[in-house]
C-alpha positions as a LaTeX table, in Angstrom:
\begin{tabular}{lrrr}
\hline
Residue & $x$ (\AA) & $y$ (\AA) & $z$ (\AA) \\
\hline
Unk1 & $-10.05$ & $-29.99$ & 30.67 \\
Unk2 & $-8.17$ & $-27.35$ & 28.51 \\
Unk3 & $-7.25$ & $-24.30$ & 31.31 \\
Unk4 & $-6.16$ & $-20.86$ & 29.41 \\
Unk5 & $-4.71$ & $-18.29$ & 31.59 \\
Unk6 & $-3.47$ & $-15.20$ & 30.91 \\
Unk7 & 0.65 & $-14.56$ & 31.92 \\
Unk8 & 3.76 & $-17.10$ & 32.29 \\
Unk9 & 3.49 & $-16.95$ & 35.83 \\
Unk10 & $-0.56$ & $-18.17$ & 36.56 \\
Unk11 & 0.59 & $-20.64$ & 34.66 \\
Unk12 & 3.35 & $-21.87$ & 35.88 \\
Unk13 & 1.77 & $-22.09$ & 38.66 \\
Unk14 & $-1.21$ & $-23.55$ & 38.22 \\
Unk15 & 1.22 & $-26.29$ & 36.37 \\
Unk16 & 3.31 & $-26.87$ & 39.55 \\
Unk17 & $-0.21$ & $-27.14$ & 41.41 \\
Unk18 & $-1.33$ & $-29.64$ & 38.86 \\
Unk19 & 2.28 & $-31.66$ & 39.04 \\
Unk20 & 1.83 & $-32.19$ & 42.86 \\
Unk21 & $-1.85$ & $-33.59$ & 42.36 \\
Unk22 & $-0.42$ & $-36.09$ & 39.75 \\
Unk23 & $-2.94$ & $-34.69$ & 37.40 \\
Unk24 & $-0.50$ & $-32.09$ & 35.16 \\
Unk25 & $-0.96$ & $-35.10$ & 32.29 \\
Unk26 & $-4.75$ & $-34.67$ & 32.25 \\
Unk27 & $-5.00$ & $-31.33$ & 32.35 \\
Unk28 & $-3.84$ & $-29.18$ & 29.83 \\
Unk29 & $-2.58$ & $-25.47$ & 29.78 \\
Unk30 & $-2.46$ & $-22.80$ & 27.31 \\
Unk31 & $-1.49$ & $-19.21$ & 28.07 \\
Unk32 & $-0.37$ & $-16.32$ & 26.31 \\
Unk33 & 2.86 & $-14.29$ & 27.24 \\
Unk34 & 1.23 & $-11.00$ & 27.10 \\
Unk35 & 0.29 & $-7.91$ & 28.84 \\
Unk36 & $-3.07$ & $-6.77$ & 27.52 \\
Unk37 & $-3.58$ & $-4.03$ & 29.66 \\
Unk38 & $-1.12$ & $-2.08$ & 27.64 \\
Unk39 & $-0.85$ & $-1.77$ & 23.85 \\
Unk40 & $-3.15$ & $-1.30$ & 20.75 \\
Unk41 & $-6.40$ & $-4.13$ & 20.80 \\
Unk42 & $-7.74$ & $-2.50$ & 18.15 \\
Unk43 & $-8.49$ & $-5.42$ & 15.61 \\
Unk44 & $-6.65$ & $-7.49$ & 17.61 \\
Unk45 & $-8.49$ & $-10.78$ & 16.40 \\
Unk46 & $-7.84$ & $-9.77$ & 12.86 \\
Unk47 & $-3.67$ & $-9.71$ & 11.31 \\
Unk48 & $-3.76$ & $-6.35$ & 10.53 \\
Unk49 & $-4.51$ & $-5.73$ & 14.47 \\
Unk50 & $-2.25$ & $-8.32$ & 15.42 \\
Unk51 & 0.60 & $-6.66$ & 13.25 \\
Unk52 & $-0.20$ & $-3.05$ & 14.72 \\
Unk53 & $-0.28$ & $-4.18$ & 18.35 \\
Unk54 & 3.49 & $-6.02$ & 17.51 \\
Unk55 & 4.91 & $-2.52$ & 15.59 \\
Unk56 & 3.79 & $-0.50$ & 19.21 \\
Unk57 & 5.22 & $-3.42$ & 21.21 \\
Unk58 & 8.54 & $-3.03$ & 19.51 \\
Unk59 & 8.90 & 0.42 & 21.31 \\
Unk60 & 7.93 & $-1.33$ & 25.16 \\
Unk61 & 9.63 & $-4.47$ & 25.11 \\
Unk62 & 13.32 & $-4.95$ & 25.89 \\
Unk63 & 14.25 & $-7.02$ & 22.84 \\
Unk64 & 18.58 & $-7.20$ & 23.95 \\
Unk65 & 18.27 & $-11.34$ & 23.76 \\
Unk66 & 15.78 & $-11.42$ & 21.09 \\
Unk67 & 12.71 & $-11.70$ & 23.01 \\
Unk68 & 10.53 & $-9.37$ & 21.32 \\
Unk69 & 10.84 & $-12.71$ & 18.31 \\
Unk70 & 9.61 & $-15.40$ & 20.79 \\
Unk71 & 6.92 & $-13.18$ & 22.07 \\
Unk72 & 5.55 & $-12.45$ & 18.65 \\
Unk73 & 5.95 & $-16.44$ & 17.61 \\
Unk74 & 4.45 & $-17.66$ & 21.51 \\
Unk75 & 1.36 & $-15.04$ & 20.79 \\
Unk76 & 0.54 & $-16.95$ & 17.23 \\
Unk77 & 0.90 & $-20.05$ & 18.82 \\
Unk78 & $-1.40$ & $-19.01$ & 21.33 \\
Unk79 & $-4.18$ & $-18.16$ & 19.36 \\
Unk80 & $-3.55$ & $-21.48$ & 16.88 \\
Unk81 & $-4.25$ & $-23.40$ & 19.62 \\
Unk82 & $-7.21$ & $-21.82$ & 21.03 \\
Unk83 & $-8.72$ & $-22.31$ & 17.65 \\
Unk84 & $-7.57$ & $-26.13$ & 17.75 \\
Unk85 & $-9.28$ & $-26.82$ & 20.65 \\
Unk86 & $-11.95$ & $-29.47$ & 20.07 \\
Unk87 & $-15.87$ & $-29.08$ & 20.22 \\
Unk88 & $-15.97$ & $-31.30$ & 22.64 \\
Unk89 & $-13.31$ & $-30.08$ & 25.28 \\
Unk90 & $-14.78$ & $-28.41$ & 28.57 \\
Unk91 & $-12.28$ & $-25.40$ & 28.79 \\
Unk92 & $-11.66$ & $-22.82$ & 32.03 \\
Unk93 & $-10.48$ & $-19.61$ & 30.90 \\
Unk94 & $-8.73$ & $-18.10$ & 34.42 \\
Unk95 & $-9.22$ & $-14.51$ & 35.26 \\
Unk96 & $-9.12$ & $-11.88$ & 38.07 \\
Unk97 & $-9.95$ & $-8.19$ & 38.70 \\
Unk98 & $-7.20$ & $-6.57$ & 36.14 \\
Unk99 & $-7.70$ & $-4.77$ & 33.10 \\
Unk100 & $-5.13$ & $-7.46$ & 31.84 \\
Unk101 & $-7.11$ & $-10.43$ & 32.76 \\
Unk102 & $-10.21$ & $-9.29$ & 31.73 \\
Unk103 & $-9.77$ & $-8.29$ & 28.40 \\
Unk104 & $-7.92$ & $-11.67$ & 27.97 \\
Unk105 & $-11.16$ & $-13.43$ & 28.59 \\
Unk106 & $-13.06$ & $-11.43$ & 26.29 \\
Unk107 & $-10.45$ & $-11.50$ & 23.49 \\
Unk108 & $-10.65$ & $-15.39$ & 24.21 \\
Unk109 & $-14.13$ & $-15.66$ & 23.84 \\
Unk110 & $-14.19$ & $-13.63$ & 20.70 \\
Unk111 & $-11.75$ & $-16.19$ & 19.07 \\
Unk112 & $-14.00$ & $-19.01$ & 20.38 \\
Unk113 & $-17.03$ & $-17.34$ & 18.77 \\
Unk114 & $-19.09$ & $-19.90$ & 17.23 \\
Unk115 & $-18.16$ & $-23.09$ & 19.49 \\
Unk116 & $-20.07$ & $-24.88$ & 21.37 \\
Unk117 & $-17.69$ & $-25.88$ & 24.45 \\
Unk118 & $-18.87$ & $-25.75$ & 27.77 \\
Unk119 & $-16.91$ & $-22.51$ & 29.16 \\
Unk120 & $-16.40$ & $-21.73$ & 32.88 \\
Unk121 & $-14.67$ & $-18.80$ & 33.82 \\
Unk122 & $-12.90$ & $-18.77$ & 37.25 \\
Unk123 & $-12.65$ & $-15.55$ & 38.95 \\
Unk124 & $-9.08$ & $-15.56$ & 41.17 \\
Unk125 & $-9.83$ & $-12.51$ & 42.93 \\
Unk126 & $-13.43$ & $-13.72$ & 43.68 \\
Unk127 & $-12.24$ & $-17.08$ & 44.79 \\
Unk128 & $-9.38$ & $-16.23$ & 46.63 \\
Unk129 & $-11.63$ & $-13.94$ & 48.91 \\
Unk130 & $-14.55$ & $-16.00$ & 49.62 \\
Unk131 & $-11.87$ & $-19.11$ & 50.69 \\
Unk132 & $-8.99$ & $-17.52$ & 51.99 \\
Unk133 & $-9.58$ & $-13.49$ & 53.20 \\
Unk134 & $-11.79$ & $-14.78$ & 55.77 \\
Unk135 & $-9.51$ & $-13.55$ & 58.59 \\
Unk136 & $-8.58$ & $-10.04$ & 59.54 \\
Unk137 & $-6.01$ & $-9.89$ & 57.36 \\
Unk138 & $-6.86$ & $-9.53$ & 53.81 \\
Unk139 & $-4.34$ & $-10.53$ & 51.04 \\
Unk140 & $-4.71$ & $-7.92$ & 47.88 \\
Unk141 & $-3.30$ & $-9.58$ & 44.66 \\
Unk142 & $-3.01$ & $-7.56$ & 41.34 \\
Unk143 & $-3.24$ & $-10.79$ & 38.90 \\
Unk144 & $-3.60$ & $-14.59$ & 39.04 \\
Unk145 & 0.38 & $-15.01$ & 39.13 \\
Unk146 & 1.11 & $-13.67$ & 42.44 \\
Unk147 & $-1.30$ & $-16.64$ & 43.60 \\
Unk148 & 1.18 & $-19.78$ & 44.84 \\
Unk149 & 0.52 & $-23.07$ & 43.38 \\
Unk150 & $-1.13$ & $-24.88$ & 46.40 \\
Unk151 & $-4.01$ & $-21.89$ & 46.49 \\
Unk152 & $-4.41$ & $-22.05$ & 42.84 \\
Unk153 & $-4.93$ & $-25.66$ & 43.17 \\
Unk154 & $-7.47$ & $-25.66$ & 46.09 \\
Unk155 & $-9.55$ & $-22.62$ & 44.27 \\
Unk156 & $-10.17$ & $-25.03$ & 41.13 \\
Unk157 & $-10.68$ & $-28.14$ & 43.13 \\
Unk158 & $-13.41$ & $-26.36$ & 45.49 \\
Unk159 & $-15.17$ & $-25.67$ & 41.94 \\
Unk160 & $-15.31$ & $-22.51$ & 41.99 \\
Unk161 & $-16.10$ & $-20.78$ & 39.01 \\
Unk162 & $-18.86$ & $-19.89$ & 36.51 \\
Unk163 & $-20.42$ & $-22.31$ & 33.79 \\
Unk164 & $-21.36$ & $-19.15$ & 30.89 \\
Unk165 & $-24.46$ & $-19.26$ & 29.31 \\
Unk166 & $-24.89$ & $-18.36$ & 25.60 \\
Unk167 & $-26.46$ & $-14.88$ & 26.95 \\
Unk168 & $-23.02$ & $-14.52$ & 28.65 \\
Unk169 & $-20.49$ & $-15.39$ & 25.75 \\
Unk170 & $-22.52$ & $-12.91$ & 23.74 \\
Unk171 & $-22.31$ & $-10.61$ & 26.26 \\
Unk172 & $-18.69$ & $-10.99$ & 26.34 \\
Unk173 & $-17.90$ & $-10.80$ & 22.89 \\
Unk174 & $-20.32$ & $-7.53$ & 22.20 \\
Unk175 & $-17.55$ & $-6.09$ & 24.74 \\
Unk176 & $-14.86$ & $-7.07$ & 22.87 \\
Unk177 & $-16.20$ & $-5.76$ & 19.91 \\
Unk178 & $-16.61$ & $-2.38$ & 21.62 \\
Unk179 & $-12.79$ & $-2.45$ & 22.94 \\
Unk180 & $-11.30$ & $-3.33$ & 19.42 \\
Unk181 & $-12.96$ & $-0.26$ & 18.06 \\
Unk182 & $-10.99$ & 1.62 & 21.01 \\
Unk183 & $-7.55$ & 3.43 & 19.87 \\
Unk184 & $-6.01$ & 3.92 & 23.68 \\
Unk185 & $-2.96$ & 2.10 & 24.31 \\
Unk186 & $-3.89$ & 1.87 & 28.12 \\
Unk187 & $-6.09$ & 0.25 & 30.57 \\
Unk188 & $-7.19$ & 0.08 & 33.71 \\
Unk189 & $-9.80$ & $-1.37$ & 36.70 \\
Unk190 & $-12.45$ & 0.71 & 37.71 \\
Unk191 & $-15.39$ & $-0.21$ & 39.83 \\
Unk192 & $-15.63$ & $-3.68$ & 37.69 \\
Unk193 & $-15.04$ & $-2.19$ & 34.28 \\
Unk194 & $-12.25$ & $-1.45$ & 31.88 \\
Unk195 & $-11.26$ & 1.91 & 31.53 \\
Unk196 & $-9.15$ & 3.34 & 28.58 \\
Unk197 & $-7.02$ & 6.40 & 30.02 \\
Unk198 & $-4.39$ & 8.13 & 27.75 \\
Unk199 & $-1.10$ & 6.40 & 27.65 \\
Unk200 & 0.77 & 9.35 & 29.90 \\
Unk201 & $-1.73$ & 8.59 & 33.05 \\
Unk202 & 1.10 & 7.46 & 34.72 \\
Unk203 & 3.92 & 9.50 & 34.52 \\
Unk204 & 2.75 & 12.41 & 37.01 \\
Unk205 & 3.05 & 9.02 & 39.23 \\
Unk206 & 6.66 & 8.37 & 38.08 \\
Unk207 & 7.34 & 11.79 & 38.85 \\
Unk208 & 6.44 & 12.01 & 42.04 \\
Unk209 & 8.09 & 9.10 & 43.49 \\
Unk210 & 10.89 & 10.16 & 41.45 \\
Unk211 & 11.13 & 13.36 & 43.73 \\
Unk212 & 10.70 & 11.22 & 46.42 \\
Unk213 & 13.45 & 8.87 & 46.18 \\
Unk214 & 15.34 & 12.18 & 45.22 \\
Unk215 & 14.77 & 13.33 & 48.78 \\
Unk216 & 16.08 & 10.66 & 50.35 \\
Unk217 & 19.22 & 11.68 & 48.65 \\
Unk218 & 21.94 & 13.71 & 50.79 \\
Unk219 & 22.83 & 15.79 & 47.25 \\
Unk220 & 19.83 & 15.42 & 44.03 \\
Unk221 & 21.92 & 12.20 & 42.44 \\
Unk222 & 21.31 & 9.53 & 39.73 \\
Unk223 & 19.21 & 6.74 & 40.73 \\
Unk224 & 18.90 & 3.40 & 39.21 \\
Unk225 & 16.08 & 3.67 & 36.59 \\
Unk226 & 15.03 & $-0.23$ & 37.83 \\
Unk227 & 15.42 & 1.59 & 41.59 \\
Unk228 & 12.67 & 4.41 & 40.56 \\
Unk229 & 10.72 & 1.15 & 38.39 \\
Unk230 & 10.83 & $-0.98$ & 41.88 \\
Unk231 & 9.21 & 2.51 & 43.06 \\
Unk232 & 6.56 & 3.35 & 41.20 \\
Unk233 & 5.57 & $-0.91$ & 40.72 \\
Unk234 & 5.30 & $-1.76$ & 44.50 \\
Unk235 & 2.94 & 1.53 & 44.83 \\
Unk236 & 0.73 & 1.17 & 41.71 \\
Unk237 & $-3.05$ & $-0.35$ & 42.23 \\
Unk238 & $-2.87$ & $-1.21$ & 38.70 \\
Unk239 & $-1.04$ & $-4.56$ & 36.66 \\
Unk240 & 0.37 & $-2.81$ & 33.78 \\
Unk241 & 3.73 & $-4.06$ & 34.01 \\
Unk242 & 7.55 & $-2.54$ & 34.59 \\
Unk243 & 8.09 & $-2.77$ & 30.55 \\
Unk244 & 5.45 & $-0.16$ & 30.14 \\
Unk245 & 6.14 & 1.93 & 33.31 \\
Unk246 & 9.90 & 2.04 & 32.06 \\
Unk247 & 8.73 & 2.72 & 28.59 \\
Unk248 & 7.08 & 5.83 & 29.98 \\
Unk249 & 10.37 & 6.64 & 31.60 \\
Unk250 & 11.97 & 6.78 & 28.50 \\
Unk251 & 9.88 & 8.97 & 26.64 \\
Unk252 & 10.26 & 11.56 & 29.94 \\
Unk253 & 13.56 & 11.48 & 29.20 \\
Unk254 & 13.01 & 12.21 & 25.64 \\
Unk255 & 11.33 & 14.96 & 26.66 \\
Unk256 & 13.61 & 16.45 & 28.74 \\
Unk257 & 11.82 & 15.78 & 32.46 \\
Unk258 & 15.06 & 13.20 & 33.44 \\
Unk259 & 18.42 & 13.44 & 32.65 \\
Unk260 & 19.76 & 10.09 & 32.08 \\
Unk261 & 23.60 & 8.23 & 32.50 \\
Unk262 & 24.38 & 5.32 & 30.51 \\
Unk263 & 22.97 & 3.29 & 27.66 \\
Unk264 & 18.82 & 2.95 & 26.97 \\
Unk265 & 19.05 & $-0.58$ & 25.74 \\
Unk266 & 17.78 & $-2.43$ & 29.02 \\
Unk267 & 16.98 & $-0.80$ & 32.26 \\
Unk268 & 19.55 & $-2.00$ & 34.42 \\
Unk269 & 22.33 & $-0.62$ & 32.03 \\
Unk270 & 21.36 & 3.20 & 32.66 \\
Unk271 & 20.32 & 5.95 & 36.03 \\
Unk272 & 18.16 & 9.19 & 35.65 \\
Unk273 & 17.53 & 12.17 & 37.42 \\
Unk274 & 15.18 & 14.48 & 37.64 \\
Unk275 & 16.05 & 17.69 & 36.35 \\
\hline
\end{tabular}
């Protein structure tokens, strides 16, 4: 079984989960290091696409050990060996109720267009209800990563999951086709679709916990910009990231809504303020 999963964390986990079962040499794992919620997907299955959505990316990543290189190089990879993957393979392609995840899948499927593997597409959000949330308490997750590796594994041996249908893959990939031709640079989860919003929709949000944390403040102060990140990340409904969110922070500053101390070239090296 080839299992492709959408963040470093899912699969990690689902790794660890494999590992434990004796089964991690069986199974194999491909995943891309990316945040698709955020960032140009226009083209994205084409090299001109691929080289826009890397130019914007420059801006929102934190490139001060040279990751911005390996995340570029890990996201070719990625897609070499989705195309390697033989006809006869059965593949699960791991998803849950995030922009992120979701347009994963269908940018997946798109470069799978034309095989005939059998696909099944596991649901983690689904899954993780119908086996575990059965209680009063209900555990919310934003993606597939904050899942720990023992659930992960009990979801996929239960069988849960989706075998598509050639109706379905086309269904999927006439969606994909309709989000490449989109320009927005940000996504979200609404009432089981994917939403484009402009790329500002947050920072009224950043804002106002901004003013918040300010009045917990004896005097109006500097505040870590990763305190005000922390913030705005443990409120949001949304998995877009705290590269974006802080990218968003930045261009506030630049136009004049924070004051900032320090140096812009990671977040923990600098504080802002509202003025």
């Amino acid at each position: 079984m080839i299992h492709i999963l959408f963040g470093q964390s899912s699969a990690g986990s689902l790794r660890a989960g494999f590992r434990e079962k004796g089964i991690d040499k069986k199974e194999q794992i491909i995943s891309f290091w990316d945040m698709f919620s955020i960032g140009p997907v226009r083209g994205l299955h084409e090299e001109a696409g691929q080289g826009s959505r890397f130019e914007w990316m420059k801006d929102v990543k934190n490139d001060e050990f040279g990751e911005f290189k390996e995340y570029s190089h890990h996201f070719q990879k990625t897609i070499n060996q989705i195309r390697s993957i033989p006809v006869e393979a059965p593949i699960t392609i791991w998803t849950a109720d995030n922009a992120h995840e979701q347009i994963g899948l269908r940018f997946v499927l798109d470069i799978l267009k034309g095989k005939n593997n059998d696909i099944t597409v596991i649901n983690t959000t689904k899954s993780y209800g119908e086996l575990f949330n059965t209680g009063r308490r209900q555990y919310i997750f934003l993606h597939s990563g904050e899942i720990n590796p023992d659930k992960l594994q009990i979801i996929y041996d239960q069988g849960e999951g989706r075998v598509l249908t050639d109706h379905d893959k086309e269904d999927y990939e006439n969606e994909w086709i309709s989000l490449s031709e989109n320009q927005e640079t940000l996504r979200i989860w609404r009432n089981g679709r994917i939403v484009s919003v402009p790329e500002d929709y947050y920072d009224p949000f950043i804002i106002r916990k901004a003013k918040k944390l300010h009045r917990r403040q004896d005097t109006k102060d500097f505040m870590k910009s990763a305190r005000l990140i922390g913030e705005v990340l443990g409120h949001l409904d949304q998995y877009v990231g705290d590269e974006f969110l802080e990218y968003r922070l930045r261009k506030l500053i630049e136009k004049g809504v924070f004051d900032v101390e320090g140096s812009l070239i990671a977040m923990r090296y600098y504080s802002v303020k509202l003025r």
